[in-house]
N, C-alpha and C positions, 0 to 999 in steps of 0.2 A: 949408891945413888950420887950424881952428881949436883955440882949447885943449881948448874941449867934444869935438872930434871926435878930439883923439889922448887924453886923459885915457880917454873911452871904449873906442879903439882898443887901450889899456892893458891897461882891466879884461879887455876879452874874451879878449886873450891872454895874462893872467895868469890868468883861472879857465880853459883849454883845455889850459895847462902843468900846473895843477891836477891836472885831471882826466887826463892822461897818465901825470904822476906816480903817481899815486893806482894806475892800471891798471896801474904796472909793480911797485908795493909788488904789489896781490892779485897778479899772477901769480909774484912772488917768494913770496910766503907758501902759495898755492897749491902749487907745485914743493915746497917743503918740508913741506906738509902729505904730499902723496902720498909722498915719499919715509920720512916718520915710518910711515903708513900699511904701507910695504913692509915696513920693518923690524918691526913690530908684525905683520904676515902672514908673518914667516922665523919668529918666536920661537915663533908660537905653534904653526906646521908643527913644530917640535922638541920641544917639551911634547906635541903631540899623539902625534909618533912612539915619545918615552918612553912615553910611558900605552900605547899598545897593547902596547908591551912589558910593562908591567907587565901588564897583563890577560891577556895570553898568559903570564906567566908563574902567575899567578893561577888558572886556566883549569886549565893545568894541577896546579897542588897538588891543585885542588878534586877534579879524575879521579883523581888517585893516594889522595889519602884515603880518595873516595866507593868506591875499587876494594878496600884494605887494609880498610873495613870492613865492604865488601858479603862477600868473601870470609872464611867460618870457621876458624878458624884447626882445624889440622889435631892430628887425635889421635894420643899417638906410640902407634906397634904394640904396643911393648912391654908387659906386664904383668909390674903389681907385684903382688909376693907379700902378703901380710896379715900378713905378721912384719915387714914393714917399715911397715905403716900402725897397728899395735898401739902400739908404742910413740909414735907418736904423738899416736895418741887417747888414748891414757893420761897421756899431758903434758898434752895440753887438758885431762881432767877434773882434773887436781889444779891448775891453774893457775886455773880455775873455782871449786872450792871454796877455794884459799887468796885469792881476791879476797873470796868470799861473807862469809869470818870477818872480813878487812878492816875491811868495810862492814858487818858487825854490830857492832863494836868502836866 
């Protein structure tokens, strides 16, 4: 063999180690991409399963609300006497006219 023919013999088997090398970086980096990938598909199955619980829990307030204020609120049986709503209205009108002099002063 000549020098031209092992210098040659060189190159081709240093770019072929090259190119092995190179193929077993991508499937190293590969393997690790997929595995970042999994991890990133656990976290977000966790985030997803909180949030339905908050929606469920949302979901519901929304019913117990929409039901507290579809429902009237109930009149007691009882009846008040007008001896006790007089002096009432009687405090409102004087509490009415002592603002009025207030506000004319």
């Amino acid at each position: 063999m000549t020098a031209v023919q092992t210098i040659t013999l060189a190159i081709i088997l240093g770019t072929l180690l090259a190119i092995v090398y190179s193929l077993r970086i991508l499937v190293l980096l590969e393997r690790r991409i997929a595995r970042m990938d999994h991890h990133i598909e656990l976290m977000t199955m966790a985030v997803l399963k909180d949030e339905r619980k908050v929606l469920e829990k949302e979901t519901r307030i929304e019913q117990l609300l929409e039901k507290a204020l579809a429902t009237p609120k109930k009149a007691s049986t009882k009846k008040r006497s007008s001896a006790k709503k007089a002096p009432k209205k009687a405090a409102k009108k004087t509490a009415k006219k002592t603002a009025k002099k207030r506000s004319k002063k």
